[in-house]
N, C-alpha and C positions, 0 to 999 in steps of 0.2 A: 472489445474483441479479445478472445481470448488468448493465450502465449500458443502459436502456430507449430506445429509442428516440424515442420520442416528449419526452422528457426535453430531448434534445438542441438543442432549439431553447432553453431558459432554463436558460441556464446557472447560475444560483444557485439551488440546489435545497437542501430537506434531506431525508433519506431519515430513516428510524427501523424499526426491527425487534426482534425478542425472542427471545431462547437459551435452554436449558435443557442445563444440563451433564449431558455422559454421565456413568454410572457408574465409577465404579474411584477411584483414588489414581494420582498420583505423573503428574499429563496438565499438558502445557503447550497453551497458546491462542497462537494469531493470526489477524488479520482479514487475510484475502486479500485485496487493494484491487486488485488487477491489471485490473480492471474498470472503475478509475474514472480520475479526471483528476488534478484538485488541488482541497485541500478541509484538511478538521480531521475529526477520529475521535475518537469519546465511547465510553466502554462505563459505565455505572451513574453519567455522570456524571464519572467520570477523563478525562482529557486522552487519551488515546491518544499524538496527537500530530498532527505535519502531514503532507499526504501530498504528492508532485506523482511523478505518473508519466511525468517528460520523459526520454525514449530516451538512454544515455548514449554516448561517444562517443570512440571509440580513433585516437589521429591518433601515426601512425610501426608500427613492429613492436614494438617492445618499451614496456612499462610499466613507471611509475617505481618503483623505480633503478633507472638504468645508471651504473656506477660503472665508468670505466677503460673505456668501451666495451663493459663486458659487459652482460648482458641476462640479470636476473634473471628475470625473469617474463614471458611472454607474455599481448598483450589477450585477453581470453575474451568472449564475449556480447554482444558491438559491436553496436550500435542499438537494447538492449532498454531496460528501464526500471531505474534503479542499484538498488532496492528494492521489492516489492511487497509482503512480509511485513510486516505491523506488532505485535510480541510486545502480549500484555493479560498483565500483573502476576496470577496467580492470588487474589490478598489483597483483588481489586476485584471480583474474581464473586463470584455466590451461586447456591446449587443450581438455584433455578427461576426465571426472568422478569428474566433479565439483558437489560437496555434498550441498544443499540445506534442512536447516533445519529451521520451525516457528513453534513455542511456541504460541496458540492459547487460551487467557487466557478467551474469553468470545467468546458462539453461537453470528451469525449475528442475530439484532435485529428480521427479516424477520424470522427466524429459531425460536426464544422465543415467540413470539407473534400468 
């Protein structure tokens, strides 16, 4: 779900929800955070980890290295956010009533402004 509007005005929030894993073998997880700010990500209790969705930021043409002048790499996705996937450890779920808990310490920029 997406970061609420009404939300936006109090910025320290926590949110909580529950999963149930689909069928099959051999699936990996991630919590989509593309939606949120900056915060901490729980899933059963694990750490997740931290999140902050600040836009990253390409300054010149080329990204490092440049060795000798040359220009290995070009910037790609200039203004987005460096991360929004956050991997969950399959060894931390369980089949039904996986608890998902984030600590939303600041509104999305788009929400203050």
């Amino acid at each position: 779900e997406t970061f609420g509007a009404g939300a936006a005005k109090d910025p320290l929030l926590w949110l909580k929800g529950s999963l149930d894993l689909p069928q099959g073998d051999n699936v990996s997880f991630a919590l989509d955070l593309s939606s949120m700010s900056k915060g901490v990500a729980y899933v059963n209790g694990f750490h997740i980890g931290r999140y902050w969705l600040k836009n990253g930021k390409c300054d010149g043409t080329c990204a490092p290295p440049v060795k000798n002048g040359h220009c290995y790499m070009h910037w790609q996705n200039c203004g987005k956010p460096t991360q929004s996937l956050y991997h969950v450890p399959t060894g931390v779920l369980k089949p039904a009533g996986n608890l998902v808990v984030l600590f939303e310490e600041a509104a999305p920029a788009s929400a203050r402004d």
